[in-house]
VOPAGU-2260 file (C-alpha; in pm, 1 decimal, decimal comma):
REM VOPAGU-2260
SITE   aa  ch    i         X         Y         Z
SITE  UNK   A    0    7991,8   -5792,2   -2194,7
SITE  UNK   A    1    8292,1   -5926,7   -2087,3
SITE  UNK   A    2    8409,0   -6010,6   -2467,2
SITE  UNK   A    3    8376,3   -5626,9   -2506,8
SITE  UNK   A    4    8026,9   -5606,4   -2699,0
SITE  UNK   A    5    7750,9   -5406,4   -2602,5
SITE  UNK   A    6    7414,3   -5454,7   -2625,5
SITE  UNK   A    7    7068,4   -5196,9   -2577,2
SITE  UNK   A    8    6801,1   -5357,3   -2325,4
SITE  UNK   A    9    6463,9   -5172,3   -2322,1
SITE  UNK   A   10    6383,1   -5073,9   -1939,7
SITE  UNK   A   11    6112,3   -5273,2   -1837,9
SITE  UNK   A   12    5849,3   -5183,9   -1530,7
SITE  UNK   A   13    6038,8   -5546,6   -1380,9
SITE  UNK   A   14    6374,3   -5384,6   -1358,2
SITE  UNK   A   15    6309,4   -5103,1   -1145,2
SITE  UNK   A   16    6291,9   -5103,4    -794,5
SITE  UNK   A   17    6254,0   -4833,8    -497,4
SITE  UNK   A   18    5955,8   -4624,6    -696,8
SITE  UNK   A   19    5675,9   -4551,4    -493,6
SITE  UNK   A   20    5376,9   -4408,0    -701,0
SITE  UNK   A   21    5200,2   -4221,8    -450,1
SITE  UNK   A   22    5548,0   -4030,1    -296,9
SITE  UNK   A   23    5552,8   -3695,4    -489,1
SITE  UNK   A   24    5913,8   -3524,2    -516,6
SITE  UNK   A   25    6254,8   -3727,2    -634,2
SITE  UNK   A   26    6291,7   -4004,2    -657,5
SITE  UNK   A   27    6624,6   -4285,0    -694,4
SITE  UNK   A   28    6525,6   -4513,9    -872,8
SITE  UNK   A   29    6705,6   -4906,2    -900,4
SITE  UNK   A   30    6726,5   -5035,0   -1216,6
SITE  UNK   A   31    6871,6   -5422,3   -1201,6
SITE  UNK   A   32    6976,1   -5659,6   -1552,0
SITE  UNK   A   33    7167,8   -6005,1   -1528,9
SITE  UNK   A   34    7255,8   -5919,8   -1133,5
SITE  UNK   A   35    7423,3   -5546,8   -1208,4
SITE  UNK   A   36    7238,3   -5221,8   -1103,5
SITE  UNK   A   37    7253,7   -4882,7   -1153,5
SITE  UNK   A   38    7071,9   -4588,6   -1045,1
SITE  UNK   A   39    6907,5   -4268,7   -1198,4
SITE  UNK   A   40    6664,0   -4023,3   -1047,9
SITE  UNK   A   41    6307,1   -3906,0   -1167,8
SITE  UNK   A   42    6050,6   -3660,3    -990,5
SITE  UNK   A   43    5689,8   -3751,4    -901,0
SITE  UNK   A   44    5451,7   -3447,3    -955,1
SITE  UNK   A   45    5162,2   -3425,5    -713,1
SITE  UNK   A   46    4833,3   -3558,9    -909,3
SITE  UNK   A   47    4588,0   -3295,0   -1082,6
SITE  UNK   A   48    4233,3   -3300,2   -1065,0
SITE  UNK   A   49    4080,1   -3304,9   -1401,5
SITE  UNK   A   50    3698,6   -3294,8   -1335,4
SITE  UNK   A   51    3430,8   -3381,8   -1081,3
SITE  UNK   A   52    3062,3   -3495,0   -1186,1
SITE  UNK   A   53    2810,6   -3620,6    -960,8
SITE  UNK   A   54    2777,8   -3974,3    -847,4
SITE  UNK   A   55    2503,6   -3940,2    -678,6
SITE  UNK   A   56    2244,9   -3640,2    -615,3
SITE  UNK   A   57    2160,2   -3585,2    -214,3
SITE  UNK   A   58    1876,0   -3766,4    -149,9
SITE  UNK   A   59    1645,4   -3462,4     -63,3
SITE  UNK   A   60    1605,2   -3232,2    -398,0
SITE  UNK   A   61    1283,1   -3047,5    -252,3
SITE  UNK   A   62    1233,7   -2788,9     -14,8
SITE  UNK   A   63     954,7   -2579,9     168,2
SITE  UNK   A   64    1059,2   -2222,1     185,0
SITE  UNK   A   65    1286,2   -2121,2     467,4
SITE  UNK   A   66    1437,8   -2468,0     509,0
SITE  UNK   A   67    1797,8   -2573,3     498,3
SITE  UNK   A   68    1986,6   -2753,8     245,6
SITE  UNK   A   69    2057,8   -3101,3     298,6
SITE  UNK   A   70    2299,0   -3291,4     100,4
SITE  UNK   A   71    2287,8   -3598,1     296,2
SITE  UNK   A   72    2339,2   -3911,7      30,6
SITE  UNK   A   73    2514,5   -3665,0    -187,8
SITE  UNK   A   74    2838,6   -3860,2    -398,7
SITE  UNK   A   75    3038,4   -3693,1    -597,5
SITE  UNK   A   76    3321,3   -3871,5    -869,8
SITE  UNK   A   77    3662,8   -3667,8    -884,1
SITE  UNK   A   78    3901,1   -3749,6   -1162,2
SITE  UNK   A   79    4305,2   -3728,6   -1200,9
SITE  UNK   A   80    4523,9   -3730,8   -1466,7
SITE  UNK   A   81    4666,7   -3979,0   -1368,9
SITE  UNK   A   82    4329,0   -4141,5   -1518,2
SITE  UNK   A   83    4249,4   -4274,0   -1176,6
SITE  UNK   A   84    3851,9   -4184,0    -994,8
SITE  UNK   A   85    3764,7   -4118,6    -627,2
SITE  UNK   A   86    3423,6   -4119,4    -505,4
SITE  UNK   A   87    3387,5   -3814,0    -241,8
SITE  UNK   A   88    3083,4   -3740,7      26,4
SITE  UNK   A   89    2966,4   -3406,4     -71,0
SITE  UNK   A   90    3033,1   -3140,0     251,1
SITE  UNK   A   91    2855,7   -2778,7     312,2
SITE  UNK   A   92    3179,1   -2618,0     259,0
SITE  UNK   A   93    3152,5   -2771,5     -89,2
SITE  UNK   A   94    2816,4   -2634,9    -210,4
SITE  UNK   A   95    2730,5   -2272,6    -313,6
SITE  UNK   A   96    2415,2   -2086,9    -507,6
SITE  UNK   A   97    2111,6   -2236,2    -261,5
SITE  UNK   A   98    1887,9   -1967,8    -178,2
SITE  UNK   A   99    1572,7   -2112,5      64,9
SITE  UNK   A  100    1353,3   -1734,9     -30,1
SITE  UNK   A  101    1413,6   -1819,0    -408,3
SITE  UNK   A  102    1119,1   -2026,7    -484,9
SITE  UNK   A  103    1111,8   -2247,7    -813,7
SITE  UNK   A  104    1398,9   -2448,1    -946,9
SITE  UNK   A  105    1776,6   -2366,8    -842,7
SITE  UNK   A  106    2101,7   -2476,3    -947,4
SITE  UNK   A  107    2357,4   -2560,4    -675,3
SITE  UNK   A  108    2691,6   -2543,0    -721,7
SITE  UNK   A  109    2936,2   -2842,8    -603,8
SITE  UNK   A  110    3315,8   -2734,5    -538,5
SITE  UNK   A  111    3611,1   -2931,9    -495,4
SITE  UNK   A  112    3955,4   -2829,2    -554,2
SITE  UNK   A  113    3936,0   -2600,7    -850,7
SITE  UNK   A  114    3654,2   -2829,4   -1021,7
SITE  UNK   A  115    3265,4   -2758,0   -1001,9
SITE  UNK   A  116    2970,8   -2914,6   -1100,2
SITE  UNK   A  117    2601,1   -2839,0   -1045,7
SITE  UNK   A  118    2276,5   -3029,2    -935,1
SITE  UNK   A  119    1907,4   -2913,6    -894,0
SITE  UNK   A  120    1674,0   -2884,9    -628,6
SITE  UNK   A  121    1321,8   -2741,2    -599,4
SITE  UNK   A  122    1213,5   -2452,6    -306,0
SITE  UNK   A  123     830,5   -2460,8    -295,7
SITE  UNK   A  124     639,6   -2174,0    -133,7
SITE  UNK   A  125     590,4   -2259,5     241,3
SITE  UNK   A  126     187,6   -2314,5     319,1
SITE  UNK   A  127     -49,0   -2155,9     622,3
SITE  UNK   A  128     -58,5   -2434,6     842,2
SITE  UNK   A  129    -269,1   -2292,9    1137,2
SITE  UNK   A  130    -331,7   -1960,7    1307,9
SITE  UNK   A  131    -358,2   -1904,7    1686,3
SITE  UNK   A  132    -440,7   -1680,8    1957,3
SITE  UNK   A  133    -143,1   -1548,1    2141,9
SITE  UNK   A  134    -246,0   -1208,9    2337,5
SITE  UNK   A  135    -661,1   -1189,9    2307,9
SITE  UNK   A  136    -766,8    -825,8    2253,1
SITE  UNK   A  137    -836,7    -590,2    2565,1
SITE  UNK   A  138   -1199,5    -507,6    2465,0
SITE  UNK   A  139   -1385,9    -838,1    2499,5
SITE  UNK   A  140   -1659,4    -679,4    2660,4
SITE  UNK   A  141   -1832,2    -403,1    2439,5
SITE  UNK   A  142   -2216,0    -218,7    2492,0
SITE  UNK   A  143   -2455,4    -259,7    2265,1
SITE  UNK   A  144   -2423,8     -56,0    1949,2
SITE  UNK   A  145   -2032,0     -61,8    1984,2
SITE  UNK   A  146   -1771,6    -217,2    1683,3
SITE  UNK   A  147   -1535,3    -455,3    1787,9
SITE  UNK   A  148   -1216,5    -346,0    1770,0
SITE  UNK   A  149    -931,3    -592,7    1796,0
SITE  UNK   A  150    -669,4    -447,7    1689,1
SITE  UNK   A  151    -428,5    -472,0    1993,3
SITE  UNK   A  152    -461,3    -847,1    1941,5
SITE  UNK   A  153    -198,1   -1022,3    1803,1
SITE  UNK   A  154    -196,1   -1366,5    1579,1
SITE  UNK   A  155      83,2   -1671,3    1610,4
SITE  UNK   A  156      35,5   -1807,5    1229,4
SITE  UNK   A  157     232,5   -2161,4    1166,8
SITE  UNK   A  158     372,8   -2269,2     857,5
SITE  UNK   A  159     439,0   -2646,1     707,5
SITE  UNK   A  160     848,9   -2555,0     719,1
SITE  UNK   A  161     790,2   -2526,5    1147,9
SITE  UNK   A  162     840,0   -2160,2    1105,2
SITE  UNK   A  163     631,2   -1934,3    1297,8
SITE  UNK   A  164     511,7   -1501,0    1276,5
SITE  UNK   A  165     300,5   -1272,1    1448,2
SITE  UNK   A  166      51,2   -1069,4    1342,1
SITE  UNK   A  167    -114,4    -794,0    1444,6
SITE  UNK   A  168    -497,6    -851,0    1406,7
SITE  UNK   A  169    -687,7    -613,0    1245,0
SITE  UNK   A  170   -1110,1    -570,3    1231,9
SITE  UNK   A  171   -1139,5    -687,6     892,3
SITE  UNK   A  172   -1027,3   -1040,8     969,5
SITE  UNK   A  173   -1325,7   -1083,0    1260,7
SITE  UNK   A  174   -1660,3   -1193,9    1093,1
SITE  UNK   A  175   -2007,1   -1372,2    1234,9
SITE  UNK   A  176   -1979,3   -1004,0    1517,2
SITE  UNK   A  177   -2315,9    -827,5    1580,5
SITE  UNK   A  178   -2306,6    -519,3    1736,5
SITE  UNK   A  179   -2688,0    -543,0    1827,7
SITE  UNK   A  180   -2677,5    -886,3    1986,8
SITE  UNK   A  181   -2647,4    -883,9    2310,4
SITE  UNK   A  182   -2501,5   -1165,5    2519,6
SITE  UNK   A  183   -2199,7   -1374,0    2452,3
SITE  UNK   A  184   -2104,9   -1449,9    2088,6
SITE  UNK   A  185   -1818,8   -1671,7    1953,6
SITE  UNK   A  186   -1681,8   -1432,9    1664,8
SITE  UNK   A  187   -1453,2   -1617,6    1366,0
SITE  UNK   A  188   -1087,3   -1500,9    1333,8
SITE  UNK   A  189    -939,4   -1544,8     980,5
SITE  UNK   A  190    -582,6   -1485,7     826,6
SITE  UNK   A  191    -508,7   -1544,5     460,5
SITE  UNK   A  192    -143,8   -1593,7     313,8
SITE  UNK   A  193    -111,9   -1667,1     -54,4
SITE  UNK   A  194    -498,9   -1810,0    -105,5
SITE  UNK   A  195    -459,2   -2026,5     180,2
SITE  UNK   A  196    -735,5   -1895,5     494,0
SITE  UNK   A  197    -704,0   -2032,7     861,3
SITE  UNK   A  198    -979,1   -1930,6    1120,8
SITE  UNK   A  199    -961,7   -1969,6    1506,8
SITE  UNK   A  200   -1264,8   -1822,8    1731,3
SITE  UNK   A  201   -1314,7   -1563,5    2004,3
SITE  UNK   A  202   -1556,7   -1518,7    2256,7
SITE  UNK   A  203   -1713,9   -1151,3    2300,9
SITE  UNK   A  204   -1965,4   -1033,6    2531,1
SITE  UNK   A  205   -2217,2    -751,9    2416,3
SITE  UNK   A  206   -2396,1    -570,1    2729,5
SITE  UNK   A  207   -2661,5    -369,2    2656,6
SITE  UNK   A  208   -2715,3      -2,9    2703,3
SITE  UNK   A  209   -2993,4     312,3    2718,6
SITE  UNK   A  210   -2958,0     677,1    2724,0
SITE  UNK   A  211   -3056,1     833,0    3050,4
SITE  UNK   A  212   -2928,4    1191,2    2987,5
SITE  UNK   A  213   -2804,2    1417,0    2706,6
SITE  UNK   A  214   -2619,5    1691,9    2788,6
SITE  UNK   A  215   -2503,6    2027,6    2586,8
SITE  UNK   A  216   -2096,6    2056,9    2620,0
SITE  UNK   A  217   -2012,8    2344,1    2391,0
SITE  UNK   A  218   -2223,0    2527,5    2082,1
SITE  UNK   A  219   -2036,5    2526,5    1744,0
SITE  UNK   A  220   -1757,0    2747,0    1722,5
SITE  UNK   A  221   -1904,0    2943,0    1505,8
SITE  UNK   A  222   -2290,3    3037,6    1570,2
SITE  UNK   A  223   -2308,6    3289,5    1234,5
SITE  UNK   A  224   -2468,0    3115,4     937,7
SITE  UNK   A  225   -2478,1    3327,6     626,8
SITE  UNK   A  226   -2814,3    3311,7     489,9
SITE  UNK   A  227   -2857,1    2970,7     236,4
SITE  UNK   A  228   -2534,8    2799,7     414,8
SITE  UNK   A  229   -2559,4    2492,5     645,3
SITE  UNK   A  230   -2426,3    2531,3    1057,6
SITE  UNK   A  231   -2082,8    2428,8    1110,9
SITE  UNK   A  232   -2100,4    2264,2    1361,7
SITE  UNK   A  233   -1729,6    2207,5    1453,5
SITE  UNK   A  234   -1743,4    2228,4    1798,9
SITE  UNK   A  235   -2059,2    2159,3    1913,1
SITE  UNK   A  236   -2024,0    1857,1    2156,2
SITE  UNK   A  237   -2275,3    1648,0    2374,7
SITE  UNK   A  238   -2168,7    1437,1    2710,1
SITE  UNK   A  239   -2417,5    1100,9    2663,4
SITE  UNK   A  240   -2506,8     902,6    3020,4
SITE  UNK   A  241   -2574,6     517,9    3014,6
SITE  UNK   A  242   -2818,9     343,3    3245,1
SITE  UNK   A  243   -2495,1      85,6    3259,7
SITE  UNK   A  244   -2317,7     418,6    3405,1
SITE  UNK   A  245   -2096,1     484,9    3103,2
SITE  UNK   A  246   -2041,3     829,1    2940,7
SITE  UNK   A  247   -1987,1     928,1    2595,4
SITE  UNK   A  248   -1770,1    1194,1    2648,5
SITE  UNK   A  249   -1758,0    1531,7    2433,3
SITE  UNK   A  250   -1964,9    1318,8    2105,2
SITE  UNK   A  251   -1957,6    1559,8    1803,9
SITE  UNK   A  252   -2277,0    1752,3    1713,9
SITE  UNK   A  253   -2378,7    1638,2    1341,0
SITE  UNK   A  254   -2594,6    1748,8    1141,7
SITE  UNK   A  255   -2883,1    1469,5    1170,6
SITE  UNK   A  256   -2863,8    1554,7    1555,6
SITE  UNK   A  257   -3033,4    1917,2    1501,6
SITE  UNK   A  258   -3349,5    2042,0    1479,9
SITE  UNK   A  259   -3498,0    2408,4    1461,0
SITE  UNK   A  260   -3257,2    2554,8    1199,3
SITE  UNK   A  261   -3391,3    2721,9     851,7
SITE  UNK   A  262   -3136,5    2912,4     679,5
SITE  UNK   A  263   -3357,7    3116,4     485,3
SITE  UNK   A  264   -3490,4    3268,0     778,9
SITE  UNK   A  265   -3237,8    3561,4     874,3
SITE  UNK   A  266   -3220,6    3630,5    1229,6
SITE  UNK   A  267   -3180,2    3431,8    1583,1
SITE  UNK   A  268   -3277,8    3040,2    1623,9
SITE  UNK   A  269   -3289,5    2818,5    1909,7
SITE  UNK   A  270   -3140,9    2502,2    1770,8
SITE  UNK   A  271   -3228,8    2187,1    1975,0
SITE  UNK   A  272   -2972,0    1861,7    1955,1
SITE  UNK   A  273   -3168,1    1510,6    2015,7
SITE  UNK   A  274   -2938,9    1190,5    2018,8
SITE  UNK   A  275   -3064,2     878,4    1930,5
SITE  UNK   A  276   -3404,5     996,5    2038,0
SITE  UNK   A  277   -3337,3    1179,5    2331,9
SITE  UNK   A  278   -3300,5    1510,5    2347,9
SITE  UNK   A  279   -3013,7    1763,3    2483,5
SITE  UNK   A  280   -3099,6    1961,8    2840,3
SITE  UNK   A  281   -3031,6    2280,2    2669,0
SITE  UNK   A  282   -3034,5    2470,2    2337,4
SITE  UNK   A  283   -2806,7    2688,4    2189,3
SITE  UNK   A  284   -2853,6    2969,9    1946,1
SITE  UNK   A  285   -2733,2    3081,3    1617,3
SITE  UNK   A  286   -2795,7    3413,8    1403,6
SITE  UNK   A  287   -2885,6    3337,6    1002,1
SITE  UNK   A  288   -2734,7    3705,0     861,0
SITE  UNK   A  289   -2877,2    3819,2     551,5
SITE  UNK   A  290   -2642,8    3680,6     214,4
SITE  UNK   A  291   -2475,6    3967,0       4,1
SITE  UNK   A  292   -2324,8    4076,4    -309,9
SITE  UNK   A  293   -1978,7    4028,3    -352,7
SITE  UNK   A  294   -2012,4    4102,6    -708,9
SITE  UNK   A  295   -2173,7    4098,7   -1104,5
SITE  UNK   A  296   -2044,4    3976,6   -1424,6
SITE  UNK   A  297   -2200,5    3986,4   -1782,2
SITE  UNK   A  298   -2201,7    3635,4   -1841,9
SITE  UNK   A  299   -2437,3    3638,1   -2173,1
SITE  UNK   A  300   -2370,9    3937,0   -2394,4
SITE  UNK   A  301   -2623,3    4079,5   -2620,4
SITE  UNK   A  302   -2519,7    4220,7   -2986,9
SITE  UNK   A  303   -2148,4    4286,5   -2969,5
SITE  UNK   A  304   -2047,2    4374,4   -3353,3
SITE  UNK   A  305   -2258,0    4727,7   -3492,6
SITE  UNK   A  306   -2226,1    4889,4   -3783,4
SITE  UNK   A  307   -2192,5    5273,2   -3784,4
SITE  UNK   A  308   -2558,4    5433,9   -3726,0
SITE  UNK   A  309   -2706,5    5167,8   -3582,7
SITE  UNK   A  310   -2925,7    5167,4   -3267,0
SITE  UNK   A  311   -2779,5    5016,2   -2967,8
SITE  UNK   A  312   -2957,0    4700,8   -2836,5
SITE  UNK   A  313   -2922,1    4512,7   -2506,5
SITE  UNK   A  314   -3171,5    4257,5   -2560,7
SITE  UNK   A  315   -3096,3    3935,4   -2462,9
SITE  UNK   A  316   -2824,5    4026,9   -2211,5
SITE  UNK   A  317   -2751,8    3845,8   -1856,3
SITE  UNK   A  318   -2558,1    3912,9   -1586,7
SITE  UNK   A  319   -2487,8    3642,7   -1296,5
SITE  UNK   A  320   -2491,7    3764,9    -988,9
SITE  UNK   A  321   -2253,9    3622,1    -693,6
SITE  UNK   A  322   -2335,5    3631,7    -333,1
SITE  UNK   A  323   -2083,2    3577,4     -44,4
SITE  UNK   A  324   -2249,8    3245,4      18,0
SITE  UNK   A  325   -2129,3    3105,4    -290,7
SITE  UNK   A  326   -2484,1    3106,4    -444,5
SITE  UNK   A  327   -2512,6    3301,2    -746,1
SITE  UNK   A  328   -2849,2    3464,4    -970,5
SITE  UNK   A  329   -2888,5    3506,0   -1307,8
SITE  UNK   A  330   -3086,7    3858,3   -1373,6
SITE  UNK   A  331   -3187,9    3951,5   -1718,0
SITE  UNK   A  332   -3052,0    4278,8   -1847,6
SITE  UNK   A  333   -3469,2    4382,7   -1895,1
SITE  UNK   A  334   -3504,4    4335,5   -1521,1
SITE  UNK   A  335   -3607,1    4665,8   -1317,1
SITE  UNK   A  336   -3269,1    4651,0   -1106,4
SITE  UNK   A  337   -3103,3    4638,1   -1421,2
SITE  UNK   A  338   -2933,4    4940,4   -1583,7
SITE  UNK   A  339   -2784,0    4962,5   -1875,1
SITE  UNK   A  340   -2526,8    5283,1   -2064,4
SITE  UNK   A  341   -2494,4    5209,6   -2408,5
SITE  UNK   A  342   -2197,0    5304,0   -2591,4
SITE  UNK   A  343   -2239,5    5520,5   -2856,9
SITE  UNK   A  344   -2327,3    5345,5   -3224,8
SITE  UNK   A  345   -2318,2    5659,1   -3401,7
SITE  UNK   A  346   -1917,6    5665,4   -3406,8
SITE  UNK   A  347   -1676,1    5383,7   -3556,6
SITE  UNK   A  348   -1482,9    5280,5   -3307,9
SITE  UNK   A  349   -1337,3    4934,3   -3144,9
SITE  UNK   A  350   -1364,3    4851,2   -2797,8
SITE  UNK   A  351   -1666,4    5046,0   -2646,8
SITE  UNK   A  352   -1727,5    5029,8   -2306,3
SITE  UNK   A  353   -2081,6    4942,4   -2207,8
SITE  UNK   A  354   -2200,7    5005,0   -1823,4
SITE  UNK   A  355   -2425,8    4766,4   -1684,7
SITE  UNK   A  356   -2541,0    4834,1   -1287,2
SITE  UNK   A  357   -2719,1    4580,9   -1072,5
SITE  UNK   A  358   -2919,3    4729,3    -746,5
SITE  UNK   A  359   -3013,7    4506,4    -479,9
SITE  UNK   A  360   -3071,8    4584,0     -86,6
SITE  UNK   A  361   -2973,8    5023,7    -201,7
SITE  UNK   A  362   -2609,5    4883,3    -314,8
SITE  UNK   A  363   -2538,7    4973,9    -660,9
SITE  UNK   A  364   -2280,7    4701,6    -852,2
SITE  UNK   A  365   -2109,9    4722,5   -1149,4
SITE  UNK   A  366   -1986,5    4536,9   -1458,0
SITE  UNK   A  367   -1900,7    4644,3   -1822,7
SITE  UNK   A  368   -1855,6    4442,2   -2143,6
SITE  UNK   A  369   -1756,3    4591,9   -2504,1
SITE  UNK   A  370   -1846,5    4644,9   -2871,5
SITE  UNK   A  371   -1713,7    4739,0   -3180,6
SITE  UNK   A  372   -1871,2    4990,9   -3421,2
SITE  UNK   A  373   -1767,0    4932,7   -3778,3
SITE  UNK   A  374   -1762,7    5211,6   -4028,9
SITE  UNK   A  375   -2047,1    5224,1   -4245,5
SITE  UNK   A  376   -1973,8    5171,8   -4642,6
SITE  UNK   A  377   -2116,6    5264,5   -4957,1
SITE  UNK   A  378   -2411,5    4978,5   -5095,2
């Protein structure tokens, strides 16, 4: 004062003039008491965010499968610390973690600035809505006796999210189809997703057909049967005429198609082929040849372990016989084509060799098994 005292005055919020709050950087600020001023400078740090929550959740929070996210209605509260709030629409740049394949409950992520927080929403499994038509199969028209096949039609299936596949039909999906009806027929188309089944129609026309002609393409490859074995008939092809003028070209011979074949008769045969009751122009011929050994095994010895002095036995003894056919015999070792060379019981001795022969059809065939000959001992 002007008597020379001083005095300390607190710096009230009155006092001070040129701050402006929401101007980051220095500042000068004015500071006026009983009409004097004076000056001093302070700096205004930009604002920090502290924390977002949500305000308010977007107001879709469930989804079909394969939709997008929409965060339309969604709020979220940002907060300074400068303890002031700001309420702030929620963007698509701001949200992370939403997966429309993941199916159940998800957590989304909400970012802004360096602050997240999270919200839920719920991705149900998109539904079979309907099924459709798009390219109808080629063979619409089929003869008598013929299976549908459909499988270079193709499905347009719908789904509740809009979204839309093709598929490729396939002959398991067509039911209500009867090969021996003919005339027109609406057949039933159905396609199941995830327990859900959607059915559209076709119509199919069945003409019907007769055999006017069977004809002999080619005898089996191979016209030698061993004796006991069944014809293969790889090969062996008929052509098959319609009255509708259609040809079964090169069908395969099988087995129910042939007559005139006994494979225990050895020699030539004239084998007939008769298709669906009508029977081939020609024949063609095939030679049964007599089956033979390939060779003999003892299979059930007799008495193996002797003792020193003991007479040899074979009784009891088999041998199995197997043929080239893949049919085999058993033969007792008593049987007339049955020889037997015993070893000789009156030496001790490990390991004998015994010689058993088999005759059939002048070939001789032979197979050996062994015994042991213990030394005798004092009783």
């Amino acid at each position: 004062y002007d008597n020379g005292e001083t005095e300390n005055v607190p710096v009230t919020e009155a006092m001070c003039s040129d701050y402006v709050s929401d101007k980051t950087g220095k500042q000068t600020v004015t500071v006026t008491y009983g009409g004097k001023t004076l000056t001093f400078d302070i700096t205004v740090n930009e604002k920090q965010l502290t924390g977002i929550t949500v305000k308010t959740v977007p107001a879709k929070t469930e989804y079909v499968e394969g939709t997008g996210l929409d965060i339309t209605g969604g709020v979220i509260t940002a907060a300074y610390d400068n303890g002031k709030t700001e309420d702030v629409d929620m963007t698509t740049e701001m949200i992370s973690g939403f997966d429309n394949t993941k199916l159940g409950k998800q957590t989304i992520t909400v970012t802004y600035g360096t602050k997240t927080t999270t919200f839920e929403v719920t991705v149900k499994e998109k539904t079979l809505e309907k099924i459709d038509v798009t390219t109808a199969p080629s063979k619409m028209t089929v003869i008598e006796g013929q299976d549908l096949d459909v499988t270079d039609g193709v499905l347009t299936v719908t789904y509740d999210n809009g979204t839309t596949k093709t598929v490729n039909m396939t002959n398991s999906m067509i039911t209500e189809y009867d090969k021996t009806k003919v005339g027109t027929q609406t057949v039933t188309v159905s396609y199941t997703e995830n327990g859900v089944t959607k059915t559209t129609t076709l119509d199919v026309t069945v003409q019907e057909k007769s055999i006017v002609k069977v004809e002999l393409v080619s005898a089996p490859d191979k016209t030698t049967v061993l004796e006991g074995k069944e014809i293969d008939l790889t090969g062996a092809k008929i052509r098959v005429t319609y009255d509708n003028g259609t040809v079964d070209e090169n069908v395969e011979v099988t087995s129910d198609m042939i007559s005139g074949f006994d494979n225990s008769q050895i020699g030539s045969q004239n084998i007939s082929v008769k298709y669906k009751g009508v029977t081939a122009d020609v024949t063609f011929e095939v030679t049964v040849q007599a089956k033979s050994v390939r060779e003999i095994a003892v299979t059930t010895t007799p008495k193996t372990e002797y003792i020193e002095g003991n007479e040899f036995t074979s009784e009891g003894g088999k041998i199995t016989v197997f043929y080239d056919n893949d049919t085999t015999k058993i033969v007792d070792f008593s049987a007339d084509s049955v020889v037997v060379t015993p070893a000789d019981t009156s030496v001790p001795g490990s390991n004998k060799e015994v010689t058993v022969t088999y005759t059939e059809n002048g070939k001789v065939y032979t197979a050996k098994y062994k015994i042991n000959v213990a030394e005798k001992t004092l009783v």
